[in-house]
N, C-alpha and C positions, 0 to 999 in steps of 0.2 A: 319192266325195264324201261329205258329213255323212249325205245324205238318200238315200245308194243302199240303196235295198230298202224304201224307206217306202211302203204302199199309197196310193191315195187322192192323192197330190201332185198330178198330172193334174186331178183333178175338183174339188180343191177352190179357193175362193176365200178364203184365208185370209193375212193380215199376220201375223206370227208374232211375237212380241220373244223376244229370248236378249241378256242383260243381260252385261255386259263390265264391270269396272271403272267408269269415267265414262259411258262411251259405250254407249247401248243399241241393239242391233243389233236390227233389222226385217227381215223377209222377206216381201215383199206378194207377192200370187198373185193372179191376175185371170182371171177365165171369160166366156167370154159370148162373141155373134153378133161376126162382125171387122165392123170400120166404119174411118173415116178419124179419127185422135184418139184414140186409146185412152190408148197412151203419154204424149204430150202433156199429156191432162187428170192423168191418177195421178200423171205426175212435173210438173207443176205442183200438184200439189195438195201432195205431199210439200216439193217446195223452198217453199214459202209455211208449212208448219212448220219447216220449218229439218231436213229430214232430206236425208241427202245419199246418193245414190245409187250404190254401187259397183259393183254388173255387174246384167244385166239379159240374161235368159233367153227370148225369146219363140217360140212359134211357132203357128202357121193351120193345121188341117188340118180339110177339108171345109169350110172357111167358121167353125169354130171355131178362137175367139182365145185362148191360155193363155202365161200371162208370169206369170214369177218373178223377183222384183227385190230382190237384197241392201241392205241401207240401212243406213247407220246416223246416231244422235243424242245431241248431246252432254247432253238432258236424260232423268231418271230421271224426272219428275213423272208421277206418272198424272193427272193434270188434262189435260197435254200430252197424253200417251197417249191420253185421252177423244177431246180433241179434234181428233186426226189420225183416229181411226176414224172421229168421224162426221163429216170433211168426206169419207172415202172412200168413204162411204159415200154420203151427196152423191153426190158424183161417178162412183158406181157406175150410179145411180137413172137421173141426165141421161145417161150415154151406154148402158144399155141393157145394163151389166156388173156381175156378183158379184164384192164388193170387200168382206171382213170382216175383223177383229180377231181373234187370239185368242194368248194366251202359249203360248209355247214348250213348258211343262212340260207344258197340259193336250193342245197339239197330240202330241206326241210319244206321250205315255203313249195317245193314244186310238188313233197309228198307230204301234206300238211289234210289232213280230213278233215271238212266242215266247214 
């Protein structure tokens, strides 16, 4: 896949953007204790932006919850952009989960091998 060999995907909690033509694609990563609602709140928070979610990765071990979820949206604004981080972040706070923003370019370059 894009992200075989990338350190760090595991641990972190990071929404990526990688910009397409119209559509800006999102990649949210969520960490934290598992609880009931994880999924739920992230992807109601995303569909209340108008991001639309195409596959979603998740998995528990030891009672830790990590999910990776493809997205994408049909706006470029960073206003938009602003404002999905910080309702996930919101929403990170209420259920007790690491849920952050960061572009693609500066993710990659900082977990880039070689």
């Amino acid at each position: 896949t894009r992200f075989r060999g990338v350190t760090g995907v595991q641990t972190c909690a990071l929404p990526i953007l990688l910009r397409k033509g119209d559509v800006m694609k999102l990649v949210v990563t969520v960490v934290g204790v598992d609880r009931v609602g994880i999924i739920a709140g992230v992807s109601t928070v995303l569909a209340n932006h108008g991001v639309n979610i195409m596959s979603i990765n998740q998995t528990i071990l030891d009672g830790v919850f990590n999910m990776i979820m493809m997205c994408e949206t049909k706006s470029e604004d960073m206003k938009n952009l602003t404002s999905i981080q910080e309702a996930l972040n919101a929403q990170g706070k209420e259920l007790g989960v690491e849920i952050r923003a960061q572009h693609a370019d500066i993710f990659l370059s900082m977990h880039r091998v070689g």
